[in-house]
C-alpha positions, 0 to 999 in steps of 0.5 A, a space after each residue: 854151522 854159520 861158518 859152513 854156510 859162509 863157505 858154502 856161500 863163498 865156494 857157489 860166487 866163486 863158481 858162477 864167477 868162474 861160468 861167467 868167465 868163461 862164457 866171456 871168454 869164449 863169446 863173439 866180438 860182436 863188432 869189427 873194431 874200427 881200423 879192421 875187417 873181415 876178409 873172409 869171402 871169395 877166397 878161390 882154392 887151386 885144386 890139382 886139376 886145373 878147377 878153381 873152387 869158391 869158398 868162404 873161410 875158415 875151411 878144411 879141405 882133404 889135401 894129403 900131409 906135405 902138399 900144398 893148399 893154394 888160395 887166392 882173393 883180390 885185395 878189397 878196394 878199402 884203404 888203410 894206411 900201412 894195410 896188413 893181413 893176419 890169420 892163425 897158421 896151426 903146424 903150418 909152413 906159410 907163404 904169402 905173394 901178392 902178384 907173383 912177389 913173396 911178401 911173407 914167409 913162415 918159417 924164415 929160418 931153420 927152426 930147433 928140432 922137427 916141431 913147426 908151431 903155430 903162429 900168427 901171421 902178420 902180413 904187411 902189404 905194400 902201398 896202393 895194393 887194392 884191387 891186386 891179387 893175393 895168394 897164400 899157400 900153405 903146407 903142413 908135413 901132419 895129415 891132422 893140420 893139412 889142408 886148412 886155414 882159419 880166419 883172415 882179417 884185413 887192416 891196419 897192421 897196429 890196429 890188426 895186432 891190437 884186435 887179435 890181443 883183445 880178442 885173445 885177452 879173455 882166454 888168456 886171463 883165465 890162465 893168469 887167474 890159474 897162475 894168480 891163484 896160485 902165486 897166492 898159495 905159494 906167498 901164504 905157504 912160504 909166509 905161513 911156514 912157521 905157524 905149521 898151517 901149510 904143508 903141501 900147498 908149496 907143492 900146489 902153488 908151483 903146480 898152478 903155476 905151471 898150470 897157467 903158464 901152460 894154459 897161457 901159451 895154450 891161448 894162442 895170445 900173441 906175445 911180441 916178447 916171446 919168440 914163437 919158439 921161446 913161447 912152444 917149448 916153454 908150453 910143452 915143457 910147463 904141460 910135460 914138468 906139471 905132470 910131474 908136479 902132480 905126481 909130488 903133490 899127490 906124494 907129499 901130501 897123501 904118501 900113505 896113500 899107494 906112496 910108492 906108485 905115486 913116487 916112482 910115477 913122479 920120477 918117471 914122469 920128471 925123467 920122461 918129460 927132460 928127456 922128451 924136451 932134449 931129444 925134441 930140442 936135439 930134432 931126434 923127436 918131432 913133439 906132434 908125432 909123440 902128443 898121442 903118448 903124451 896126451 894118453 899120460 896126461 889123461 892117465 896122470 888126471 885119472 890117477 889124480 881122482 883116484 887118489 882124492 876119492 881114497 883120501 876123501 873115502 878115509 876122511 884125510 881132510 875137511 874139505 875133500 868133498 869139493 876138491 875131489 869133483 873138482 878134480 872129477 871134472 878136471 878128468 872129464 874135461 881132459 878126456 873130452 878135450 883128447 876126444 876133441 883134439 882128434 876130432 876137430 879142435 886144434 888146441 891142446 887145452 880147450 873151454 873145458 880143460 880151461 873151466 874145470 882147472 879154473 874151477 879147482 884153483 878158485 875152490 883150492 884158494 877158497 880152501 886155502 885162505 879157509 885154514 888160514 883163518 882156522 889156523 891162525 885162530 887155532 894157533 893163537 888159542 893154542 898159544 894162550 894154552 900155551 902161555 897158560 900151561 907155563 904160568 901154570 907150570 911156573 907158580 907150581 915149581 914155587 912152593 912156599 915150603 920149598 923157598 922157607 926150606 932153603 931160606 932156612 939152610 941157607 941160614 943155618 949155613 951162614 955162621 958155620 960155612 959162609 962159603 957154601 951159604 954164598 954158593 947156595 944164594 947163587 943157586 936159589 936166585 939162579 933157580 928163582 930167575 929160571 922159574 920168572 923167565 918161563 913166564 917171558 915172551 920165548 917158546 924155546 931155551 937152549 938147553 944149556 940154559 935149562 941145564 943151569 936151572 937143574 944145576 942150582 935145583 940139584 946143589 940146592 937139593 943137596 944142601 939139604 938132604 945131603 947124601 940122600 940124593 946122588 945126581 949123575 950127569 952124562 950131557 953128550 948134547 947141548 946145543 939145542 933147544 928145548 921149552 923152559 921148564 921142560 927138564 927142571 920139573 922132571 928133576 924135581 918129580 925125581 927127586 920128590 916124588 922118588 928118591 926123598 920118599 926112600 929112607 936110604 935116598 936114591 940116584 937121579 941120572 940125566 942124560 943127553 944125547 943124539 939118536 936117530 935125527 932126535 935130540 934125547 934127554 933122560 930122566 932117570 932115578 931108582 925111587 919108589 916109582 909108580 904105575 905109569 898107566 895112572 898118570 892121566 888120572 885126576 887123583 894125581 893131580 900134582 904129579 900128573 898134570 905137570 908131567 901132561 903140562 910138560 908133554 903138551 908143551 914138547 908136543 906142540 912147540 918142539 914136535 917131539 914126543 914124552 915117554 914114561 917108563 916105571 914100575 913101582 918099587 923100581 924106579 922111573 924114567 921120563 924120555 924126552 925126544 925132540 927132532 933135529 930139524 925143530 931145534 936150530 941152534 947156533 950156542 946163543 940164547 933168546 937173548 943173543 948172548 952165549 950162555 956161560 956163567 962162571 960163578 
């Protein structure tokens, strides 16, 4: 309970974080800084018929697509040293005169395809200019951006380029908080990989990244790094890619979930947005002219999304679903509210709604993330001390004191009438005893060629002693790779124990290794006595049963494989043992490095 309400404490400061975030980002500057002013009144518009119109920016006018709007100012009698204008052209072409002379041009050269971006524009004016006229003219070839402009400031250029990057800054910090959020997600997925905690949030990480890198170049920051070009593309095609990467979340995560819709909408989406790209890059297609396609996809692309969340929230596919799926509720509600606007009368693609929502989820998400990470490496460090448990277990039950009186005893016996074999039965018994000590080391994983010599010595010694009782058939097709110590061994030995010795003609214990399907197999099998394999989860059967769950539990865990039984009594059992391929890297060497051969 105290852990919810942490959480829930976290998750509400994160929440007013963000509202005071964007409340922020989104208030006046309430002062001119010093070194710039507003050049906002008693700006004349030329219209057709010859009349001059008054007006005060910003200001939108009903002029046809293609044709001019013409507004003229007197520069002010205020002076600054190396005097400038800005103001913010949307899918514009600008030129600015100041007494008949061109001053400013946008665009100076061709531009790649049919695309016109918005820029800001900068305007140097030349000395002892106050008091002339000023003329701008602008054109835009799309009906929706004809006839406007926004703001004018004048001023130093410097201190004009320095008070629109800091009027800018906060819109434009949301979206590298976006992009920190999930950088942050991507460093813990990549580093926590091994420990099995992440697997999605690869995906989410880029996807926020891409996230903030379009948000960013939505925030109309000017970048003197980037080119205006440089900078439209890159947004439009980190908007287009991030479509996709939704798409591949939502597959990799809940590929149960209408698996074949999402991934066929992920190719489509991955297709549709490089051949958009090229063919706006090619100038066959102007990217203004095809945004209602691409804005209905995203609109459609969030709706999915929700959808998605809801259904995995419905089935319970996670702990913290609830808030992921308002979250991404309110992302939709945002996209769609912000198309409206974009028709209506905003002029960028991702406004304080989009920007809050999308804020909101990155933040919820890191809250989440760094929540498991806690949870998991808790969880990870009980299960490893289950772990070393279960081995030690393990270990002290393979050594009965009956079993080392045994073979001290054959081993005596065989001193004074085969010193050879006495010689050869040491070497197994220390071979045996070593194997069993090194399970209690610090290592998960043995190549399986190690844990092969371990049942070796078990078998010859097993043999000295009951002769032959005990037939043992190897059939080893694949050894290289790795396995849990004392995974095998122990299974062998039930075999022998619990199968063939308690049959008066003794028996045959088969084991085998091979590949199948992406798995490494290995087989335990012997015609014994067997037993009804539906008991061996029961407490009566304490010696056998927990080792084989001990065993199972550790193949499970370390490996990610899996333990069969087969057997019914009066015929014998079989133990199959499945391991995956890609959990068992090995390259022939040891924990220790060494190849593991031994000729004695």
């Amino acid at each position: 309970m105290g852990e919810k309400k942490f959480a829930g404490a976290l998750a509400l400061v994160m929440i007013v974080f963000a509202v005071i975030m964007e409340i922020y980002s989104y208030k006046v500057i309430p002062d001119i800084e010093v070194g710039v002013s507003s050049f906002n009144d008693n700006w004349t518009i030329k219209e057709e018929n010859g009349q001059s119109v008054q007006v005060t920016l910003p200001v939108k006018r009903q002029v046809p697509a293609g044709q001019e709007l013409v507004l003229e100012n007197r520069i002010p009698d205020k002076f600054y040293m190396n005097g400038g204008i800005v103001f913010r052209s949307r899918q514009q072409e600008v030129e600015v005169y100041m007494e008949e002379e061109l001053l400013y041009k946008y665009p100076e050269k061709e531009l790649i395809g049919q695309s016109l971006p918005g820029n800001w524009n900068f305007v140097m004016l030349p000395k002892d200019c106050e008091g002339k006229t000023l003329t701008v003219k602008i054109r835009s070839p799309y009906q929706k951006f004809s006839g406007q402009i926004g703001e004018v400031y004048y001023g130093n250029y410097s201190e004009l380029l320095n008070f629109i990057i800091k009027k800018q800054t906060p819109i434009f910090r949301m979206g590298i908080l976006i992009g920190i959020a999930g950088a942050v997600i991507e460093v813990l997925a990549v580093v926590l990989r091994k420990y099995r905690i992440y697997s999605y949030q690869e995906l989410l990480g880029g996807l926020l990244i891409l996230a903030s890198v379009w948000l960013c170049g939505e925030s109309q920051m000017p970048l003197v790094f980037l080119g205006v070009e440089a900078k439209y593309y890159v947004t439009i095609m980190a908007l287009l890619f991030l479509l996709m990467f939704v798409y591949g979340y939502l597959y990799v995560r809940w590929g149960n979930i209408q698996g074949k819709i999402t991934r066929r909408l992920f190719y489509f989406s991955g297709i549709a947005g490089a051949g958009t790209m090229g063919l706006s890059v090619a100038g066959i297609w102007d990217l203004m002219r095809i945004m209602p396609g691409i804005l209905v996809f995203a609109g459609g692309t969030a709706g999915y999304a929700f959808w998605i969340h809801l259904r995995a929230f419905l089935k319970k596919e996670g702990r913290y679903l609830g808030s992921e799926t308002v979250c991404v509720g309110l992302i939709l509600a945002a996209v769609l509210v912000e198309i409206l606007f974009f028709y209506s009368r905003s002029n960028n693609l991702a406004g304080p709604f989009v920007r809050l929502t999308m804020l909101l989820y990155a933040l919820n998400h890191f809250r989440i993330d760094l929540l498991e990470t806690y949870y998991g490496l808790r969880e990870r460090a009980e299960l490893e001390k289950r772990l070393r448990r279960s081995q030690a277990e393990l270990m002290t039950s393979q050594i009965k004191p009956h079993f080392i009186y045994n073979t001290l005893n054959s081993i005596r016996a065989l001193v004074r009438i085969d010193p050879e074999t006495a010689y050869n039965t040491i070497y197994d018994f220390s071979t045996y005893l070593r194997e069993n000590l090194r399970s209690l080391e610090d290592v998960d994983v043995i190549p399986f060629s190690q844990e092969l010599k371990h049942v070796k010595a078990y078998v010859n010694i097993e043999k000295i002693r009951f002769e032959e009782r005990v037939q043992v058939v190897f059939d080893i097709r694949e050894q290289n790779f790795q396995v849990p110590p004392l995974s095998v061994q122990p299974l062998v030995e039930n075999a022998v124990k619990h199968g063939i010795c308690k049959k008066i003609q003794g028996g045959t214990v088969w084991i085998r290794s091979y590949k199948e399907s992406g798995d490494y197999v290995i087989e335990v099998e012997d015609n014994g006595i067997g037993f009804d394999s539906s008991n061996v989860g029961e407490k009566n059967r304490q010696n056998k049963s927990m080792g084989l769950e001990n065993i199972c539990f550790r193949i499970q865990e370390i490996s990610g494989g899996s333990m069969e039984i087969f057997s019914r009594p009066g015929e014998g059992t079989k133990v199959v043992l499945r391991v995956p391929e890609k959990k068992t890297s090995y390259y022939g060497k040891g924990e220790d490095g060494h190849e593991n051969n031994h000729s004695r």
